[in-house]
C-alpha positions, 0 to 999 in steps of 0.5 A: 349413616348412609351407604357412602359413609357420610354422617353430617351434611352442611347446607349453605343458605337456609331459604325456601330449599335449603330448610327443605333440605336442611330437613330432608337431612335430619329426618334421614339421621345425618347430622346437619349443620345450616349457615346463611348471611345472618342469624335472622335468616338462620332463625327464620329458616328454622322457624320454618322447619318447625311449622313443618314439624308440626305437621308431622309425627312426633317421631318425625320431629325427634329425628329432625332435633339434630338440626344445629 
């Protein structure tokens, strides 16, 4: 939790910085919740966090699992 006391975030809109900050949130343990116009931008958007998590760590990718 952060110092302000916010638990969750919600990102209005999933596209090139809104799965940047969609990540950035999970990975800093808010719990983050995305929307966007359509599933398939949804989808799009988390399928590209996950080609960033692979990136990454295997610790980096628990903390991003709270992504819905």
């Amino acid at each position: 939790m952060s110092k302000s006391g916010f638990k969750s975030i919600g990102v209005i809109g999933i596209g090139t910085m809104g799965n940047g900050i969609a990540q950035v949130a999970a990975q800093s343990g808010f719990t983050t919740k995305v929307v966007d116009i359509s599933q398939e931008n949804v989808d799009r958007g988390m399928a590209t966090i996950g080609k960033n998590l692979d990136r990454m760590s295997p610790v980096s990718r628990r903390a991003v699992a709270s992504v819905v």
